[in-house]
C-alpha positions in Angstrom: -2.0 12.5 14.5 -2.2 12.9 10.9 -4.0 10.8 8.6 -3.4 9.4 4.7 -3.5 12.2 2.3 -3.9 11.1 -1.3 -2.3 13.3 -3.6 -2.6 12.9 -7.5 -1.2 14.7 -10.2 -0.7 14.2 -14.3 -4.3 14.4 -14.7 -5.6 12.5 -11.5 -8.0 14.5 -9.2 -9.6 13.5 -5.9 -13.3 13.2 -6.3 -16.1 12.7 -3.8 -18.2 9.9 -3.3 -21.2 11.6 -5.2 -18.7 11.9 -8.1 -17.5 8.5 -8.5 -21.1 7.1 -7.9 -21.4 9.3 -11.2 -19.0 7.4 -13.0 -21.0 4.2 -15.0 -19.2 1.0 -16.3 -19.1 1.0 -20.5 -21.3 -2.1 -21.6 -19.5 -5.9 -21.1 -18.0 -7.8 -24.6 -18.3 -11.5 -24.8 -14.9 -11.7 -22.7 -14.8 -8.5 -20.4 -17.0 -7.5 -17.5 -16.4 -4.3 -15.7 -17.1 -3.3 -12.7 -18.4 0.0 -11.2 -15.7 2.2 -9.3 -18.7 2.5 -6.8 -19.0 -1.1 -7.0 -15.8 -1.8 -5.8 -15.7 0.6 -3.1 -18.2 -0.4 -1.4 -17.9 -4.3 -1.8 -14.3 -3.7 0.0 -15.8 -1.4 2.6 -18.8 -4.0 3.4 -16.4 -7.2 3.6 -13.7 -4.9 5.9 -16.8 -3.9 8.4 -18.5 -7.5 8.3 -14.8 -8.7 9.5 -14.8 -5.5 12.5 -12.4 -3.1 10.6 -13.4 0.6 9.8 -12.6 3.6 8.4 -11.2 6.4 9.9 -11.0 8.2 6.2 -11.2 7.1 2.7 -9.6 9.3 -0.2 -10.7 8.7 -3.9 -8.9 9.7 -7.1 -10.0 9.1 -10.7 -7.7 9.1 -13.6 -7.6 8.6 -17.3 -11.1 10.2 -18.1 -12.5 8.8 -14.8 -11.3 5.4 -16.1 -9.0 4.9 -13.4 -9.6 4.2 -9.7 -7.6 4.2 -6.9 -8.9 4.7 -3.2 -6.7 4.4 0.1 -8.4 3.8 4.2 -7.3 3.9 7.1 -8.3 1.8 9.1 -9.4 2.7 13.3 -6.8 -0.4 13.9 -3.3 0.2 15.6 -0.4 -1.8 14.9 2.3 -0.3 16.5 3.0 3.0 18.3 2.4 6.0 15.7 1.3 3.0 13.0 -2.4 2.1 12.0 -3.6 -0.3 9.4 -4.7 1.2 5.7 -5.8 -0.7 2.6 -5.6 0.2 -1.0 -7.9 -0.7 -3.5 -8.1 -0.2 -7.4 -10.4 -0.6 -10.4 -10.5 0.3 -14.1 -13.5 0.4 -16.4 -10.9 0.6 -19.7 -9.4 -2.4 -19.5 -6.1 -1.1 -18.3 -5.9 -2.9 -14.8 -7.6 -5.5 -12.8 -9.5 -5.4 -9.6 -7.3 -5.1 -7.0 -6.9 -5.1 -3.2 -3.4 -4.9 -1.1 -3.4 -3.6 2.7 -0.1 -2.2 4.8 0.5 0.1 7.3 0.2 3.8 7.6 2.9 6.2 9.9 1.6 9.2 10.9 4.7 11.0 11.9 5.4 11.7 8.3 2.0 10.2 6.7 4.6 7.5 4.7 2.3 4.5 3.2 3.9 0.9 2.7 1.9 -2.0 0.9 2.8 -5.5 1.8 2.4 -8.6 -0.6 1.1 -11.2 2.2 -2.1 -9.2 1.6 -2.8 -8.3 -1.9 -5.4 -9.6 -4.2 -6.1 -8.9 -8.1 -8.7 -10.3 -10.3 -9.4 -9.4 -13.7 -12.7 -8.6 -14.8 -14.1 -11.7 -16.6 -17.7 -13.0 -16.3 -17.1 -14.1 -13.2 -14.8 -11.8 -12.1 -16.5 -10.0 -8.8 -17.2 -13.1 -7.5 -14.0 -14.1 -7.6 -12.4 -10.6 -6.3 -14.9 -10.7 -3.6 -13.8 -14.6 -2.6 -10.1 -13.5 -2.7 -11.0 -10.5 -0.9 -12.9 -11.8 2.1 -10.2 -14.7 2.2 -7.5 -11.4 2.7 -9.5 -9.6 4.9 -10.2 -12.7 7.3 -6.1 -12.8 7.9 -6.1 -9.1 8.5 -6.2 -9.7 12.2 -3.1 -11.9 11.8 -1.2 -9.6 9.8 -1.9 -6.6 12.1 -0.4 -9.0 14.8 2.4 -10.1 12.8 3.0 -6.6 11.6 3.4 -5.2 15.4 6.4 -7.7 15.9 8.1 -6.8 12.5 7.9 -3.2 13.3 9.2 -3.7 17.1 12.4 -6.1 15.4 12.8 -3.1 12.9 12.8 -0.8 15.4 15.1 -2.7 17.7 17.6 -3.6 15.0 21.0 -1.7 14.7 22.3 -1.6 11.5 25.4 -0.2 10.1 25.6 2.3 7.3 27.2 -0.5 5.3 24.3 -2.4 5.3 21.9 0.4 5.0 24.1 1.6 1.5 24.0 -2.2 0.3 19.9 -2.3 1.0 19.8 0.8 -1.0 22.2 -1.0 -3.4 19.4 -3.9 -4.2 16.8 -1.8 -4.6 18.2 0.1 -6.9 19.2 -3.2 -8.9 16.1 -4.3 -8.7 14.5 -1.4 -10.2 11.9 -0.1 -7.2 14.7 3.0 -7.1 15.4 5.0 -10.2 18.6 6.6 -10.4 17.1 10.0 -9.3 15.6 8.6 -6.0 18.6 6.6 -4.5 20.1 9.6 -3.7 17.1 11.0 -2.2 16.4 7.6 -0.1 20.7 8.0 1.1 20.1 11.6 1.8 17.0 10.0 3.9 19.0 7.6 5.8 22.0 10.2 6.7 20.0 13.0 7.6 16.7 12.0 8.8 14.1 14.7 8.6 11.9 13.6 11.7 13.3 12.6 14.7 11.6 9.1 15.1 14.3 8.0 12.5 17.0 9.4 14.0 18.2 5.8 15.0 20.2 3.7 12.9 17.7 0.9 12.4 15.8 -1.0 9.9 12.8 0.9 11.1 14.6 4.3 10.2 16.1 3.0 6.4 12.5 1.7 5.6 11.3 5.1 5.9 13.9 6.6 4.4 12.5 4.4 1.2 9.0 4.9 1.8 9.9 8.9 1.7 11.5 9.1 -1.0 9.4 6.8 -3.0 6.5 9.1 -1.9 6.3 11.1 -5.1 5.3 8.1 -6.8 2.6 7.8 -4.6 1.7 11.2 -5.6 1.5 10.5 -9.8 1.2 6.9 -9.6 -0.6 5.4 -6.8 -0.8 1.9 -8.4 2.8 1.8 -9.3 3.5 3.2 -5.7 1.9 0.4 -4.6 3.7 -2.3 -6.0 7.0 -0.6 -5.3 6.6 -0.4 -1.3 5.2 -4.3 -1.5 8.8 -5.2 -3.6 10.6 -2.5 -0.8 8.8 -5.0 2.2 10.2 -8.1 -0.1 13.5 -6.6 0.5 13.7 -5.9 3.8 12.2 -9.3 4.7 15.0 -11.0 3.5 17.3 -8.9 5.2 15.7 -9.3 8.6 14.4 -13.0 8.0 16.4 -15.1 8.5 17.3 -14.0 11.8 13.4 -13.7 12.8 11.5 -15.1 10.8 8.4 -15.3 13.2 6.6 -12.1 12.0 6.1 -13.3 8.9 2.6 -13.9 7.6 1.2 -17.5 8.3 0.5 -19.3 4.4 
């Protein structure tokens, strides 16, 4: 069973937790607070074990002159055969991006990482900023139970729903339109879908097209882990309304 492997390029590099510890927050202004990357971490890693979840692994990249962080953990939480629960969880100390949290699910047939929205906080960092992250946070993490739940049944439909190529092309189609595919990867994500490189996708589900998108989005995950993220939460947007209105019952509760 393999687990999440976070890759960076264009001047990202993985870095240990001594490392990041290393990594101090500039001064605050009259308007901006930072946090630690350290700080961070480990509020999201106390709130996830206070509500029961824990880490199989957590990876760590810095970017931008150690100005950028982005971690990803999995969590010891199945939600489906082959699929386990992982969180994502960013901070910047230059201004360039807020505190954020988001958690999806992690297949370890092929390692492919999806974010959902039903589980994604951001705060900026203003004077009161951590408390508010950490509010937001706990408030997230306290549904995570839920969404694992809810998440199981989605999978299982997906996995139980037929499609036609048709569809599958039109799917493609949309997400191209709505910019989470650049020109280069919709062929990559039909190439995907007709000629599935693992056999779990083999069938011509829902299950197997979301893969094919989370593949061949997987070089953004590589250079960009934030932009990765908000990709595969529009990519679960998308599919959603496909499958919804026919079952609508594993979506998150508000």
């Amino acid at each position: 069973m393999s687990q999440s492997a976070l890759v960076v390029h264009r001047g990202a590099r993985v870095v240990t937790r001594e490392e990041l510890d290393n990594v101090p927050a500039p001064p605050p202004t009259d308007t901006w607070f930072p946090l630690t990357h350290s700080h961070v971490l480990d509020r999201t890693l106390s709130t996830l074990d206070q509500a029961g979840f824990h880490p199989k692994r957590t990876q760590l990249a810095l970017s931008r002159g150690d100005a950028k962080f982005f971690a990803t953990i999995d969590l010891e939480s199945p939600i489906a055969e082959g699929v386990a629960l992982a969180v994502g969880v960013r901070n910047s100390i230059d201004k360039s991006l807020p505190i954020a949290f988001a958690a999806g699910e992690r297949i370890f047939v092929c390692d492919n990482l999806a974010f959902r929205g039903e589980v994604a906080v951001a705060r900026k960092h203003t004077r009161f900023g951590a408390d508010r992250f950490a509010e937001a946070m706990a408030k997230a993490v306290s549904g995570l139970a839920q969404f694992q739940e809810a998440e199981g049944r989605r999978i299982t439909y997906f996995r139980k729903t037929e499609i036609q190529d048709t569809m599958a092309e039109s799917l493609i189609l949309r997400a191209y339109e709505r910019q989470i595919l650049s020109h280069l990867q919709l062929p990559r994500v039909l190439s995907q879908w007709r000629k599935p490189p693992f056999e779990a996708f083999e069938d011509r589900t829902l299950w197997s097209l979301e893969n094919a998108f989370t593949s061949a989005l997987a070089d953004v995950g590589k250079t960009n882990p934030q932009r990765f993220c908000g990709l595969t939460i529009a990519l679960q947007g998308l599919l959603a309304e496909a499958a919804g209105a026919s079952e609508p019952q594993f979506a998150m509760p508000a």
